[in-house]
C-alpha positions in Angstrom: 0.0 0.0 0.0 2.6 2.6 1.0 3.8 2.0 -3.0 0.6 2.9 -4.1 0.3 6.3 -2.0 4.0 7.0 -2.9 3.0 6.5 -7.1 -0.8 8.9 -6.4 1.5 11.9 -4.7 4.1 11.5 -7.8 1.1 11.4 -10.1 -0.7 14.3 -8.5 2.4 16.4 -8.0 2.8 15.6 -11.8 -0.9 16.3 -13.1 -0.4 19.9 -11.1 2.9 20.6 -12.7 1.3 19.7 -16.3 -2.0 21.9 -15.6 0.1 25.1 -13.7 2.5 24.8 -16.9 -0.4 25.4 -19.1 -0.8 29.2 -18.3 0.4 31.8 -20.8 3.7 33.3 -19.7 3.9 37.0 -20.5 6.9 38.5 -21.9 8.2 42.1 -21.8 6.7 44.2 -24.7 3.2 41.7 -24.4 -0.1 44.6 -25.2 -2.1 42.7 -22.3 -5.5 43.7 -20.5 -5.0 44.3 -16.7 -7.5 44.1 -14.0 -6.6 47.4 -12.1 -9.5 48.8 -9.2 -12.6 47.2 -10.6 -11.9 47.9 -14.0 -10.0 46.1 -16.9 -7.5 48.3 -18.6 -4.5 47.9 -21.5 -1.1 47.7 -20.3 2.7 46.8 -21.6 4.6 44.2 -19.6 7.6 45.9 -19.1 9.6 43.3 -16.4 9.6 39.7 -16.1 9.3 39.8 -11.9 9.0 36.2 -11.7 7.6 33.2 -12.7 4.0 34.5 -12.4 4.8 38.1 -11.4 5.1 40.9 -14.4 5.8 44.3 -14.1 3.1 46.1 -16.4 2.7 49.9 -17.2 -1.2 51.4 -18.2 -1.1 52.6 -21.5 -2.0 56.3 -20.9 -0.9 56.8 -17.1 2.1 58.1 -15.7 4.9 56.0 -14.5 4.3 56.3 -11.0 1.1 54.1 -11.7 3.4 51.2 -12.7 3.1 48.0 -11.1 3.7 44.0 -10.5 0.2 42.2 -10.9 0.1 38.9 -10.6 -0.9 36.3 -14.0 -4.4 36.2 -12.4 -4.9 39.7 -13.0 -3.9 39.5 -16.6 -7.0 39.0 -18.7 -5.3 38.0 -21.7 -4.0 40.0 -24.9 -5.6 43.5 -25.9 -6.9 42.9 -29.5 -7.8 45.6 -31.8 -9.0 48.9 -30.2 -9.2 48.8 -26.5 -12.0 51.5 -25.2 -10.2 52.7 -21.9 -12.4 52.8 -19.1 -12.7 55.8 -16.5 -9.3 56.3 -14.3 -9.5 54.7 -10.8 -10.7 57.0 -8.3 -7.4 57.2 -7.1 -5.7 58.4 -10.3 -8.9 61.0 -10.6 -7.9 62.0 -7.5 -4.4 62.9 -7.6 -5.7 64.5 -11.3 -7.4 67.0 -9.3 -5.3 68.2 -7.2 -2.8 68.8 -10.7 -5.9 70.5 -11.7 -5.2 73.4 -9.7 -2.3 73.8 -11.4 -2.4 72.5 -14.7 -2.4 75.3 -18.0 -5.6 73.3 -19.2 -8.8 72.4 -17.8 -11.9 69.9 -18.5 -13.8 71.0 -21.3 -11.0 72.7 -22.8 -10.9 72.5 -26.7 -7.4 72.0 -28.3 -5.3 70.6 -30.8 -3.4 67.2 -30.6 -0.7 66.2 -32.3 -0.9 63.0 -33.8 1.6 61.2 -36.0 2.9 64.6 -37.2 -0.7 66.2 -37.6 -3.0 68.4 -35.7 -6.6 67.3 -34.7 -9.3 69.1 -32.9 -10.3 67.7 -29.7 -11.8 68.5 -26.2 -10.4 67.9 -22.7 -12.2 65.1 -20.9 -10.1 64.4 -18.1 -7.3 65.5 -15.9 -4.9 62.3 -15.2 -1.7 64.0 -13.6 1.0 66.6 -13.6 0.0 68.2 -17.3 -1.7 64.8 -18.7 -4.9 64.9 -20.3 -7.4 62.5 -21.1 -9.2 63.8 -24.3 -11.4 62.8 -27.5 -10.7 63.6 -30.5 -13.8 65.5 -32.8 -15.9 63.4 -35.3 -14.2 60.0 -33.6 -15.3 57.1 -31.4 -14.4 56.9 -28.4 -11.6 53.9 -28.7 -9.5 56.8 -30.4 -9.7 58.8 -26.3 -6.0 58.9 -25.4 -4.0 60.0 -22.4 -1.1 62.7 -23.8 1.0 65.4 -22.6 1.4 69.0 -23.0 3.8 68.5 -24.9 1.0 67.1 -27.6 -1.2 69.8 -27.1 -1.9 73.4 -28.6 -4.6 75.6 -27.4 -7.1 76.3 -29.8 
């Protein structure tokens, strides 16, 4: 009998290896859809933390909203146009308090430099220190983006 035991742990430690190898593993540079405060976002793997650890970065945020996530909070690849949800009440946050400060408010019209060409657009959203969440005129909302001043001319 002790055989027997001995062969079902070896064959169960076995079967879990098998199944817990079956996951995706991420790598750096990976487009990937993030669970992040209630809401599922796009990010960029940008570290390898460990074997089902990754360091991602939201597309759109600053750097300081960086962070390791475990696989479970991975939803998979982002395909095609992502529409970005809200920010997380805590990136809203610290947007208004840069609000205060920052040359442009919401509901601001502008210009946005895109691939070398100007495009009309309104201020939606303050996300930090001079970033803006806007939408562009005459385009769905999957074209919203995060940018910088650097981006953006007053109308």
């Amino acid at each position: 009998m002790p055989a027997a035991r001995k062969y079902a742990a070896v064959l169960l430690l076995a079967l879990a290896l098998v199944l817990g190898g079956c996951k995706r593993r991420y790598a750096i540079g990976d487009q990937v859809l993030v669970s992040w405060e209630g809401n599922v976002y796009p990010a960029e793997v940008i570290e390898v933390a460990g074997p089902t650890k990754y360091k991602v970065h939201y597309q759109g945020y600053d750097d300081i909203w960086d962070e390791v996530v475990s696989r479970e909070r991975i939803r998979g690849f982002v395909e095609g146009n992502v529409v970005h949800p809200e920010p997380p009440a805590k990136v809203r946050s610290k947007g208004l308090k840069a609000s205060q400060t920052n040359v442009h408010k919401i509901g601001d019209r502008v210009r946005v430099e895109w691939h070398g060409h100007m495009y009309p657009a309104v201020i939606t959203g303050i996300v930090g220190q001079e970033r803006y969440r806007i939408h562009y005129d005459g385009y769905g909302p999957e074209w919203d983006e995060t940018v910088g001043l650097s981006r953006i001319q007053a109308k």
